[in-house]
C-alpha positions as CSV (number, residue, x, y, z in Angstrom):
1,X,239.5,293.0,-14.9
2,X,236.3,290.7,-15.1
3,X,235.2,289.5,-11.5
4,X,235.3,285.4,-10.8
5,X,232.8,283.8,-11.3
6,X,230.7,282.2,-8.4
7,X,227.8,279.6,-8.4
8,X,225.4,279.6,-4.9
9,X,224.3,276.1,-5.9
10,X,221.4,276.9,-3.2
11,X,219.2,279.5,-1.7
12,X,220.5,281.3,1.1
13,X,220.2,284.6,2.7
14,X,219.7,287.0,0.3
15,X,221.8,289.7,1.5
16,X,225.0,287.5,1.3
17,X,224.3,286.6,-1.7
18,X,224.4,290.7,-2.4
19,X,227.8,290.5,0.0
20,X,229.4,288.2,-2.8
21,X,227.9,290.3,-5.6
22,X,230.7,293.0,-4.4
23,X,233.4,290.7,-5.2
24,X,232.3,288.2,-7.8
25,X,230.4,287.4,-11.1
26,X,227.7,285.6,-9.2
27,X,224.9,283.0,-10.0
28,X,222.6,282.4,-7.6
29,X,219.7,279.5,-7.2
30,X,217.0,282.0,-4.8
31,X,214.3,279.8,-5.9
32,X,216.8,276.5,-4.1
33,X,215.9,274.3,-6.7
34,X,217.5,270.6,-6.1
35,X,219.5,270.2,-9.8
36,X,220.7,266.8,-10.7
37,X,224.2,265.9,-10.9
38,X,224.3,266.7,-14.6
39,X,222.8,269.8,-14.3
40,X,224.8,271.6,-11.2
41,X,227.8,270.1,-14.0
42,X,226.7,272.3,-16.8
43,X,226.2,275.4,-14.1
44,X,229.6,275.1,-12.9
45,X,231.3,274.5,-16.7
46,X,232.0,278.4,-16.5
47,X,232.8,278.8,-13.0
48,X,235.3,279.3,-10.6
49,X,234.2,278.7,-7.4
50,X,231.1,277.7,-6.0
51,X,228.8,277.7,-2.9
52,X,227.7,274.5,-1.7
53,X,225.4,273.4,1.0
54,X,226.1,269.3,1.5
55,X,223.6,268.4,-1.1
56,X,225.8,268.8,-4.1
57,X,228.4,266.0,-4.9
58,X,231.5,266.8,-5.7
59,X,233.6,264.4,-7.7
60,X,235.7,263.3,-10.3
61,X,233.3,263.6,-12.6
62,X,232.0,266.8,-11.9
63,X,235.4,268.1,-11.8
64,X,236.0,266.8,-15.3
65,X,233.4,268.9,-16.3
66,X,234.2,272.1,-14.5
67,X,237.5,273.0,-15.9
68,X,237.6,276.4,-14.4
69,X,236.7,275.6,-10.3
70,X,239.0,276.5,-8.4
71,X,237.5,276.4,-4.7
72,X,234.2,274.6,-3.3
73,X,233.0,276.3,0.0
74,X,230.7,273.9,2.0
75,X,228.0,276.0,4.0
76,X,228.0,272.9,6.9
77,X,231.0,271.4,8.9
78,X,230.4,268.2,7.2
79,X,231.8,267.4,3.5
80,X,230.7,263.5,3.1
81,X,229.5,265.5,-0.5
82,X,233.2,266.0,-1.6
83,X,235.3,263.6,-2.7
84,X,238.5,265.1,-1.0
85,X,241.0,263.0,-2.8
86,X,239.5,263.6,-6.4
87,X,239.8,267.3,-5.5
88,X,243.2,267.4,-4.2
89,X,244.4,265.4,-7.0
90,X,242.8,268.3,-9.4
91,X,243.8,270.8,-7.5
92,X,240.5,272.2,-6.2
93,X,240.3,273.6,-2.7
94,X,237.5,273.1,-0.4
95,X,235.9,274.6,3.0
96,X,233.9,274.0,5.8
97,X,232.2,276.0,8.1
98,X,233.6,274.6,11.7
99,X,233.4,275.7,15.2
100,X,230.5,278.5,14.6
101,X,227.6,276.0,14.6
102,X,229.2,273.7,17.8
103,X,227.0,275.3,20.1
104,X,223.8,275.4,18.5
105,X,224.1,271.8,17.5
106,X,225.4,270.8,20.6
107,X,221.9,272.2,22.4
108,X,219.6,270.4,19.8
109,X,221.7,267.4,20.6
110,X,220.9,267.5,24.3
111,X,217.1,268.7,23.4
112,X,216.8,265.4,20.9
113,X,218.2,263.6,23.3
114,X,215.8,264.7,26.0
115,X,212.9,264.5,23.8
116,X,213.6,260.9,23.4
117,X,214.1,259.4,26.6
118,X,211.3,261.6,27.8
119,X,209.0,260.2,24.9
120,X,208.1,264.1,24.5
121,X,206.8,262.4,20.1
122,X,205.0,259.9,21.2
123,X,202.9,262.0,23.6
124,X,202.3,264.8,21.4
125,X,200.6,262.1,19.0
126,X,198.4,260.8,22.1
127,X,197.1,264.2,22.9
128,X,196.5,265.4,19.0
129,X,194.9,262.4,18.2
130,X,192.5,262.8,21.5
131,X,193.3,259.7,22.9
132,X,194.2,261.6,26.5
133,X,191.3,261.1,28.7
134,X,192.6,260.3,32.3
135,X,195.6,260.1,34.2
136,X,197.5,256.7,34.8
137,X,201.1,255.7,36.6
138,X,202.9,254.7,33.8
139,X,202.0,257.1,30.8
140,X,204.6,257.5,28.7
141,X,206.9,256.9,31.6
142,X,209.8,257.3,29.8
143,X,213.6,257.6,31.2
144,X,215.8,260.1,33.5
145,X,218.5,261.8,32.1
146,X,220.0,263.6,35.6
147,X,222.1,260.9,37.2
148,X,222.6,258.7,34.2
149,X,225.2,257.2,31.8
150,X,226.0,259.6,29.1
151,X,227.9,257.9,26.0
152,X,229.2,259.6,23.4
153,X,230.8,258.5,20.2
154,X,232.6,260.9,18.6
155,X,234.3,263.4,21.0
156,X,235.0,266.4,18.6
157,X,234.0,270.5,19.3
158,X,229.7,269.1,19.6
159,X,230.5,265.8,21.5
160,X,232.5,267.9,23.7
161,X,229.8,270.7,24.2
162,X,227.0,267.7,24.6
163,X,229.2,266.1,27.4
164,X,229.6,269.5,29.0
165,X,225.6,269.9,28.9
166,X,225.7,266.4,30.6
167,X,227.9,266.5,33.3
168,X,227.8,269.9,34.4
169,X,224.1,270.3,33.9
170,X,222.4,267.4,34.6
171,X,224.8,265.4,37.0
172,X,225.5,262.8,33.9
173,X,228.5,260.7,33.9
174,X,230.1,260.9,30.6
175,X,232.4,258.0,29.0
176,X,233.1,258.7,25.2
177,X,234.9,256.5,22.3
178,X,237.0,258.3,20.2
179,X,239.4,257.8,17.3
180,X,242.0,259.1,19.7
181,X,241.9,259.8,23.5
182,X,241.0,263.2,24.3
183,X,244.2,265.5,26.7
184,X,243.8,265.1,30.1
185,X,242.9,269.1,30.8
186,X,239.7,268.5,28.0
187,X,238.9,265.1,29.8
188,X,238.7,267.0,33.0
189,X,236.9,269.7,31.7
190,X,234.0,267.4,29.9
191,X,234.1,265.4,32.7
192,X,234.4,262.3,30.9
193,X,236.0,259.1,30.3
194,X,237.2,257.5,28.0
195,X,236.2,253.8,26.9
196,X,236.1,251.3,24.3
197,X,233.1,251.2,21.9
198,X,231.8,248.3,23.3
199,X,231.5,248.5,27.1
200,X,230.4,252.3,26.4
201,X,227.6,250.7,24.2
202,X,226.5,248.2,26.5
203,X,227.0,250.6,29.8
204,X,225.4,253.8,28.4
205,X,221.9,254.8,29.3
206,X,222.0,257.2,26.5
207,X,224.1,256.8,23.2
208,X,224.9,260.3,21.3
209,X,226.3,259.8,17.9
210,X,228.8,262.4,16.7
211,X,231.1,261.0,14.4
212,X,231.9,262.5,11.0
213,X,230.9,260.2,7.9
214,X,233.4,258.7,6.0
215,X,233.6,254.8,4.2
216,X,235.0,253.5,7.6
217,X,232.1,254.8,9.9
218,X,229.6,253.7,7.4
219,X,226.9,252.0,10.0
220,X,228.3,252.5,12.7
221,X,225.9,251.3,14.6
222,X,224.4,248.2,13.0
223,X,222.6,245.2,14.2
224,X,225.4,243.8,16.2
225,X,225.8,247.1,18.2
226,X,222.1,247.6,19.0
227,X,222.8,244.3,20.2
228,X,224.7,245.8,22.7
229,X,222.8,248.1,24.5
230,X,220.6,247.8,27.3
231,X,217.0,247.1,26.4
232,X,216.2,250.4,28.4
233,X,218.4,252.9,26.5
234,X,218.7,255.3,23.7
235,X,220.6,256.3,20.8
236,X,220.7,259.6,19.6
237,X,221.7,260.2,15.5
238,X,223.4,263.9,15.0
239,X,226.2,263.0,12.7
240,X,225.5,261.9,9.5
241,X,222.9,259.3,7.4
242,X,224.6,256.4,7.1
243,X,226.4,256.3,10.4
244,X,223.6,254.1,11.8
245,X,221.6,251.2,9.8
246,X,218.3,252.9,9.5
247,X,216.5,249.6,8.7
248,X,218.1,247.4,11.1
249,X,217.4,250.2,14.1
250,X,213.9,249.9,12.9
251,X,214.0,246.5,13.9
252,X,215.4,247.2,17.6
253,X,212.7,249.8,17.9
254,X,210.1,247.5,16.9
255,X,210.7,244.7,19.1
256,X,212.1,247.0,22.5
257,X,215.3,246.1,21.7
258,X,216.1,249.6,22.7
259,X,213.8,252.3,24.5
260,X,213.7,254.6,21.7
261,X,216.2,257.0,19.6
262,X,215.8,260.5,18.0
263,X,217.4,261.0,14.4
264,X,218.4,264.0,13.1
265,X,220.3,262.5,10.2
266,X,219.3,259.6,7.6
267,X,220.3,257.1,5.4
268,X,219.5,258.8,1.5
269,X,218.2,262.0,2.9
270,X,215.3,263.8,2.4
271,X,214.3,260.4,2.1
272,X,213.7,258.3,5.3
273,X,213.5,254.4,5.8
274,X,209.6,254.0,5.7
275,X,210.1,251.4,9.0
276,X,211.2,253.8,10.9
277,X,207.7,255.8,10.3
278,X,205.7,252.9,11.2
279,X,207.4,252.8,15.0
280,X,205.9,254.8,17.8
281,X,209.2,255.1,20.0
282,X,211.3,257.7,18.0
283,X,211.7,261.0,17.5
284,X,212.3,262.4,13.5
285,X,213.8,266.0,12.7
286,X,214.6,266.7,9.5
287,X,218.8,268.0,9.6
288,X,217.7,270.8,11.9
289,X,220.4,270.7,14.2
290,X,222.2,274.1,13.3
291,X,219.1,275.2,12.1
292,X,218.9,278.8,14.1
293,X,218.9,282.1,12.3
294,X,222.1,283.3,13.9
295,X,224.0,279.9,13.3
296,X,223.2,279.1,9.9
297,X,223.7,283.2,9.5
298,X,227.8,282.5,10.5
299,X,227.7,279.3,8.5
300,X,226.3,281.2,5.0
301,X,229.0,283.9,5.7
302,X,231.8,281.8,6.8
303,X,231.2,280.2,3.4
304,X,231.4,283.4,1.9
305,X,234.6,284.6,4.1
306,X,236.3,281.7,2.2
307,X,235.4,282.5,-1.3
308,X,236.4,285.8,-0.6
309,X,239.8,285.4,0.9
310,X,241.0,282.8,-1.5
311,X,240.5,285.2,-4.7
312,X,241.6,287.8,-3.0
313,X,244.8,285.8,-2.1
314,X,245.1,285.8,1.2
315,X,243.8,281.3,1.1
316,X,240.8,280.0,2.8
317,X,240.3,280.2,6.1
318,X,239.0,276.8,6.7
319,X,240.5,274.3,4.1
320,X,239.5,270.7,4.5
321,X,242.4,269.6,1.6
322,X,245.7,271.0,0.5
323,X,246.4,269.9,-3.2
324,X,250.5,270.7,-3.8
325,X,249.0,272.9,-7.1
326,X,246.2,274.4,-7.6
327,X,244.3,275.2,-10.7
């Protein structure tokens, strides 16, 4: 009997690529070219599953094109690229890769956030560009993070590990907004409390964002929330592009409206709002925050664990939909 057939829409590590070649027909991209919309549609006409890594959009009209698919297995936690309903109602599965990336991105969460109220960019410019020649009281004095208001909006596995790093590291006090109250025994344990979005935005020395991107978090943080928050703080982007208003942040930033902020996501990724590389006081990564060998390692496998187990029967292991028939 002829083995599925599997698309690995970009490059990963080669040897799970070889892992999937045990079990399926597969087509791989090692050279991680970026193919348009059109063109990841004609790859995937004869497929019938495929490897995805969050920069491949899956539709309703890619699934009108890809008759066969079956099952789309996200390598990332987030799936903003699927469009879960058109799936479900065509009865294509899809997966995420949960839990085995929470700690990783919850330590680059806490380093972005350190970096940025410790101004850790702009000082690295300073000294490159040999503009350090003496010593002075207030250079690059930038903002403690021991002792301080810890705010963090979206209290899932990362915001739990970043309020963890916070409280039980560096003496923080935690409050946290939340689509819905955490249990008291995970409260306890993050030390943390829960408050409106409001008064955690306009008590918080440091804002952490953490929220999954869907149409109803779409800029989460616009102008009227920067409004919010004490001239002195920062915000801290982990989630997704989009969450914040990259343009209007610019603004905040430009006139102090806020100390700083460190962004790990953006609106329109790769691309980045060319404001916000005009303004000294922030701190740019590029979607690095799971970006460790062993982490992304678990994240390529998981991926491949659910490919695996759903043509061999046994279901995926970390659905994100559950159509009532499947293809």
């Amino acid at each position: 009997m002829s083995k599925p057939r599997i698309l690995v829409a970009r490059a990963i590590f080669p040897d799970i690529v070889e892992r999937l070649r045990e079990h399926f027909d597969v087509e791989a991209n090692p050279d991680d070219v970026i193919w348009t919309p059109q063109e990841l549609a004609a790859r995937l006409a004869d497929k019938d599953g495929v490897l995805t890594t969050g920069s491949q959009r899956i539709d309703a009209a890619l699934l009108a094109a890809a008759p066969r698919l079956k099952i789309c297995a996200n390598m990332a936690v987030g799936y903003n690229n699927f469009d879960v309903d058109a799936m479900t109602a065509a009865g294509v599965l899809g997966t995420n890769t949960p839990d085995v990336l929470t700690e990783t991105t919850a330590d680059f969460g806490f380093a972005l956030l350190m970096a940025t109220a410790r101004r850790m960019t702009e000082s690295e410019h300073y000294l490159r560009a040999g503009k350090w020649t003496k010593w002075s009281y207030d250079m690059f004095a930038g903002s403690d993070i021991h002792g301080s208001t810890l705010g963090i909006i979206g209290m899932g596995r990362i915001g739990q590990g970043i309020a963890k790093r916070g409280a039980h590291g560096f003496g923080m006090k935690v409050v946290y907004h939340n689509r819905s109250r955490l249990s008291p025994a995970l409260e306890a344990e993050c030390k943390a409390t829960y408050v409106g979005k409001d008064e955690l935005l306009r008590t918080a020395d440091h804002v952490v964002l953490v929220v999954p991107y869907t149409p109803a978090s779409h800029h989460t943080i616009g102008a009227a929330q920067l409004a919010f928050m004490k001239p002195t703080a920062t915000l801290v982007n982990i989630a997704r592009g989009g969450i914040v208003d990259d343009a209007a942040l610019a603004v905040a930033l430009r006139e102090r409206r806020i100390a700083a902020a460190g962004l790990d996501v953006f609106e329109g990724e790769p691309s980045v709002h060319p404001d916000l590389l005009t303004v000294p006081n922030v701190v740019l990564t590029p979607h690095i925050a799971s970006a460790t060998v062993p982490t992304r390692r678990a994240m390529a496998n998981l991926a491949a664990d659910n490919l695996i187990a759903f043509f061999d029967g046994r279901g995926p292991l970390t659905p994100v939909n559950q159509p009532s028939t499947l293809r």
